[in-house]
C-alpha positions as CSV (number, residue, x, y, z in Angstrom):
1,X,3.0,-22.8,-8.5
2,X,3.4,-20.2,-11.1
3,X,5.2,-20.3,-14.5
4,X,5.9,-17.0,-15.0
5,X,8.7,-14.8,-14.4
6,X,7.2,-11.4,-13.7
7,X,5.9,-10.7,-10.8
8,X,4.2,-7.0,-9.9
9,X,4.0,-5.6,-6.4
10,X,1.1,-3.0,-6.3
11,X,0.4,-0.7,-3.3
12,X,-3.1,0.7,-2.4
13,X,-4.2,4.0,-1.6
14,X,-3.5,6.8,-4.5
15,X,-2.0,4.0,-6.9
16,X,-5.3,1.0,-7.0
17,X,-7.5,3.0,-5.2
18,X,-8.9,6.3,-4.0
19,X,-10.7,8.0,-1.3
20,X,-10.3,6.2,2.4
21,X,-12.1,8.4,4.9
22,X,-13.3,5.5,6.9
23,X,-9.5,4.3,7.7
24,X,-8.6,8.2,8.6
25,X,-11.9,8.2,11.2
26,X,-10.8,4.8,12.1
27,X,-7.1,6.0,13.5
28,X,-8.8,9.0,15.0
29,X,-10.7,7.0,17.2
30,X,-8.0,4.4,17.6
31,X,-5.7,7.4,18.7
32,X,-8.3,8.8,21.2
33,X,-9.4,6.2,22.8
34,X,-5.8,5.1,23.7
35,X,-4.0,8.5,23.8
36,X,-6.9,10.7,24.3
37,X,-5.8,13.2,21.9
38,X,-8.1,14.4,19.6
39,X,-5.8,16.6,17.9
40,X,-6.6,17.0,13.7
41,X,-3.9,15.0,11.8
42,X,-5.3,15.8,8.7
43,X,-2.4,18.0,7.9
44,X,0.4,15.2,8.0
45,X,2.3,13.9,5.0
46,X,1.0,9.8,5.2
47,X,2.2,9.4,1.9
48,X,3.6,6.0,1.5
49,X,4.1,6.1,5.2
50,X,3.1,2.8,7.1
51,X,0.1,2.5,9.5
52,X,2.2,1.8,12.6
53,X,4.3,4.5,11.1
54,X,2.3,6.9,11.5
55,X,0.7,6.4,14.4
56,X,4.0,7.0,15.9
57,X,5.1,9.9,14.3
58,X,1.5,11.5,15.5
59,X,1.9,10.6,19.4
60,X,5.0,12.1,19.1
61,X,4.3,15.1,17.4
62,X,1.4,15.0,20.6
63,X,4.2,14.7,22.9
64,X,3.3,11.2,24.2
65,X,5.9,9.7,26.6
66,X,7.7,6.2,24.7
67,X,6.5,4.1,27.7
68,X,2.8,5.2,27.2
69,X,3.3,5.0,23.2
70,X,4.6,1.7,23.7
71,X,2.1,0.4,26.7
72,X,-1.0,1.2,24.3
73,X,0.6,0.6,20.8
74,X,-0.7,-2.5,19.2
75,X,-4.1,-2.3,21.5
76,X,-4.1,0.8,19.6
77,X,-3.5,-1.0,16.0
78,X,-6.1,-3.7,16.8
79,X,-8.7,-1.0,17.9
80,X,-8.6,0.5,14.3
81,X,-8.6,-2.0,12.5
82,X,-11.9,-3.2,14.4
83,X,-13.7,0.4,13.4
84,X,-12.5,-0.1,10.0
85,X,-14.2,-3.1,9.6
86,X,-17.2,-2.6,11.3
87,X,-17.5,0.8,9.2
88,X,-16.1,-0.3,5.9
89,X,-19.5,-0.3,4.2
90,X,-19.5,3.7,4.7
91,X,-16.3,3.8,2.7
92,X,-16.1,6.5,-0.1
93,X,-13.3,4.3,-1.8
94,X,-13.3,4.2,-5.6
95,X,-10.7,2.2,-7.7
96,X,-9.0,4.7,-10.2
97,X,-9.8,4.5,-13.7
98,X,-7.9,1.6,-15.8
99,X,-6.9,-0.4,-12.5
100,X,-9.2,-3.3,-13.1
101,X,-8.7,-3.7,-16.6
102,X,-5.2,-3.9,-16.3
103,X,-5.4,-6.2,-13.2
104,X,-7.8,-8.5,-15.2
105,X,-5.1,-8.4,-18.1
106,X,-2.2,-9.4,-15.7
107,X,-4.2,-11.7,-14.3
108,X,-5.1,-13.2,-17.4
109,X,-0.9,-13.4,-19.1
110,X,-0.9,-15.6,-15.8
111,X,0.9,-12.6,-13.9
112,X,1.5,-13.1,-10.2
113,X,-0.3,-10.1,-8.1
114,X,0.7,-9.2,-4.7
115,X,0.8,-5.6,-2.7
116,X,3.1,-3.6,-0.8
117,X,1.1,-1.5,1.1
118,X,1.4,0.4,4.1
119,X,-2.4,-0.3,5.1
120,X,-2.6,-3.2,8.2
121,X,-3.5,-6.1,6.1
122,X,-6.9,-7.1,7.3
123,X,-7.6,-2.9,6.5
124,X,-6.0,-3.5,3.3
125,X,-8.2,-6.6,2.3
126,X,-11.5,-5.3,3.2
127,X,-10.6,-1.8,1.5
128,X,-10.2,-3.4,-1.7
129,X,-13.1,-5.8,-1.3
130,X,-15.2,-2.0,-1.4
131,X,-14.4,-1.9,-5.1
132,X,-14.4,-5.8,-6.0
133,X,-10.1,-5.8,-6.4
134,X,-9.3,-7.7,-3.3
135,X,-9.5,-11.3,-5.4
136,X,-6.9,-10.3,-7.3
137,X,-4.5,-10.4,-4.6
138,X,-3.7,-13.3,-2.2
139,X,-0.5,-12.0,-0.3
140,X,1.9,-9.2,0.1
141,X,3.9,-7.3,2.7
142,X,1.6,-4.7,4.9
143,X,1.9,-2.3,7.6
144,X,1.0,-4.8,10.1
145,X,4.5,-6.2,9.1
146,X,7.0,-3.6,9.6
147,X,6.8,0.2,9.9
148,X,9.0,0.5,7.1
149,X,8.6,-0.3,3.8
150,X,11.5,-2.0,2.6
151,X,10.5,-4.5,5.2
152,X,7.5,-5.0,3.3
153,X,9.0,-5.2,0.2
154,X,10.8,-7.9,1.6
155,X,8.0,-9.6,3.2
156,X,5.7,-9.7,-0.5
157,X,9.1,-11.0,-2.0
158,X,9.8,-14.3,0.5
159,X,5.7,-14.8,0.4
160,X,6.1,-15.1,-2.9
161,X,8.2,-17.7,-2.8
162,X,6.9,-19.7,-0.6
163,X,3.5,-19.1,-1.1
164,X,3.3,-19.5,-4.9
165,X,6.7,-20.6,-6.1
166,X,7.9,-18.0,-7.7
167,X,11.5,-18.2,-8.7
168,X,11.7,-15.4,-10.9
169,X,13.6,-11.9,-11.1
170,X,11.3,-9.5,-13.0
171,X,10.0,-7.9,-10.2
172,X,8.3,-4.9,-10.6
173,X,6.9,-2.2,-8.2
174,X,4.3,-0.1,-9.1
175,X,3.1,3.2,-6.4
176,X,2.0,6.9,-6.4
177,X,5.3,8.0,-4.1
178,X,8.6,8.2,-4.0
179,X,8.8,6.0,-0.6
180,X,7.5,3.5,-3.0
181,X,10.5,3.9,-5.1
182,X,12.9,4.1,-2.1
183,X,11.9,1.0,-0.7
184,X,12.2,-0.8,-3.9
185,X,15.9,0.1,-4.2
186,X,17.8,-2.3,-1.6
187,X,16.0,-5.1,-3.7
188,X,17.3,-4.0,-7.4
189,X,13.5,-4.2,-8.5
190,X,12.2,-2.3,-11.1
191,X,10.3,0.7,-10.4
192,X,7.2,2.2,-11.9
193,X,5.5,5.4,-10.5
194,X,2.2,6.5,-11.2
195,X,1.3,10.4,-10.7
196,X,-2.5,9.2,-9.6
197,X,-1.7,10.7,-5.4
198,X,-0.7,13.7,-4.3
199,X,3.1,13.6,-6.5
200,X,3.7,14.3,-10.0
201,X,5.6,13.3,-12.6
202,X,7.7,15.6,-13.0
203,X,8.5,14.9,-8.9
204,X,8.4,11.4,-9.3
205,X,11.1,11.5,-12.3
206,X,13.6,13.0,-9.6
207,X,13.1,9.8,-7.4
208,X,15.1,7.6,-10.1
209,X,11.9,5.4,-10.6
210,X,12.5,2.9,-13.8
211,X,8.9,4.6,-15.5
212,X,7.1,7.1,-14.6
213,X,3.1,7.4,-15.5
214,X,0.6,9.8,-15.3
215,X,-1.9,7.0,-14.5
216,X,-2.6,3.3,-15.7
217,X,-5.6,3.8,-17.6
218,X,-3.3,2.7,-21.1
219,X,-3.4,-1.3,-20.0
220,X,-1.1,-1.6,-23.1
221,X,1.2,0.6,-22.5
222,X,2.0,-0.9,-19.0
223,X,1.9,-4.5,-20.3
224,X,4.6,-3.7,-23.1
225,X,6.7,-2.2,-19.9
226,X,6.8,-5.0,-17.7
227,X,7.2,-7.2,-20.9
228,X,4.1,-8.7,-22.2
């Protein structure tokens, strides 16, 4: 049980962490072994997107017929996240400057920690378990619950519940892109965006997001928002 009212819902990659080329080499190899394409998908927007998200959008984009998409598609999701995990000692992930401080300082105001992250969860685990973050958090919503991300939002929010108790309405979410924003709307949470990925702030102001950071290096200054 927790007795606290806040609780913050971080995602992963370009908000915690960055740097993930083992989970891009692990969905090219997921896709070509069940697809054989061996296209470069380098290129694509992932932003924010879910896993099973964009696995779809890329067989499409090949031109792979539904049935075949469908036939292959969670075969598919399983095979990466086995090459992630037998090659997540190779990974060049780094957690971003300030992140465990302030997770230590949340931790420590008896804050409840939990993710929204587009990652498959087992991915998600052992990614942050690379840079010694993955004990702060003991659920969440993931890609390997929905392809969208409201859904995951969701997800983190009844987990929460039942999980640890929480009863509270402070709900904060914290990410790098404006899907992290949109998907925090349905729910009336509060929103805070960090320019640490690929959008900045002044592009991350025009997504209606509660706060907007350049980065959460200032532990203070994100504690005195969320109330502490």
């Amino acid at each position: 049980m927790v007795d606290n009212e806040i609780l913050t819902l971080f995602d992963i990659d370009g908000t915690l962490v960055q740097g993930a080329r083992c989970h891009y080499m692990a969905f090219v190899h997921a896709v070509s072994k069940f697809y054989g394409m061996e296209e470069d998908i380098s290129g694509i927007n992932y932003a924010g997107k879910t896993d099973p998200q964009i696995l779809r959008e890329v067989l499409e984009i090949g031109g792979i017929p539904e049935k075949v998409i469908e036939d292959n598609f969670q075969d598919c999701l399983d095979y990466m996240v086995q090459d992630y995990l037998a090659n997540v000692h190779r990974e060049n992930v780094r957690a971003l400057y300030g992140v465990n401080n302030l997770l230590k300082q949340l931790k420590k105001e008896n804050i409840l920690l939990g993710l929204t992250t587009g990652n498959l969860e087992p991915i998600a685990y052992a990614k942050l378990g690379q840079v010694g973050l993955d004990g702060f958090f003991s659920f969440g919503g993931f890609g390997s619950d929905s392809p969208k991300r409201p859904c995951l939002v969701e997800k983190a929010l009844k987990r929460a519940r039942r999980l640890h108790g929480y009863k509270g309405n402070q709900i904060f979410i914290i990410g790098d892109t404006p899907r992290d924003v949109e998907a925090a709307k349905p729910f009336n949470l509060f929103t805070i965006a960090v320019a640490t990925g690929m959008y900045s702030t002044s592009e991350l102001k025009k997504t209606g997001a509660d706060f907007v950071l350049k980065n959460l290096k200032d532990v203070k200054q994100v504690m005195k928002i969320i109330g502490i």
